[in-house]
C-alpha positions, 0 to 999 in steps of 0.5 A: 164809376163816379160821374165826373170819369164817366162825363171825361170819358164820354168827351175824350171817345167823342173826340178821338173819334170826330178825328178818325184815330183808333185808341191805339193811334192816339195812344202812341201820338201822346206816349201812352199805352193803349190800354190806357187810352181805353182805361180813360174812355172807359172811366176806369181811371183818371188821365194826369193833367199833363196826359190830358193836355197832350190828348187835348194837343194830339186831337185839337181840342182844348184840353178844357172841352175834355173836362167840361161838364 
């Protein structure tokens, strides 16, 4: 896993769980499976930028938290 998936992966768990949503929850809050959800956290791959807006929307974040360093 490269370090820049491992640093968004990091942000989009720490996020999702300050808000108290399980992967599955959020998941179905922004329209993808929950695999995918635990894809993203795990780095395995990499959310679309329209997939990581709507995870930004979904917990209240601004997308751009997600990706900083």
């Amino acid at each position: 896993m490269r370090k820049e998936n491992k640093m968004h992966a990091k942000k989009i768990k720490e996020y999702r769980e300050k808000k108290g949503f399980t992967a599955k929850q959020l998941a179905s809050m922004i329209g993808v499976s929950p695999p995918s959800i635990t894809y993203f956290e795990q780095g395995l791959r990499n959310p679309t930028l329209d997939t990581l807006e709507r995870i930004g929307d979904a917990l209240g974040v601004d997308p751009r938290l997600l990706l900083d360093r």
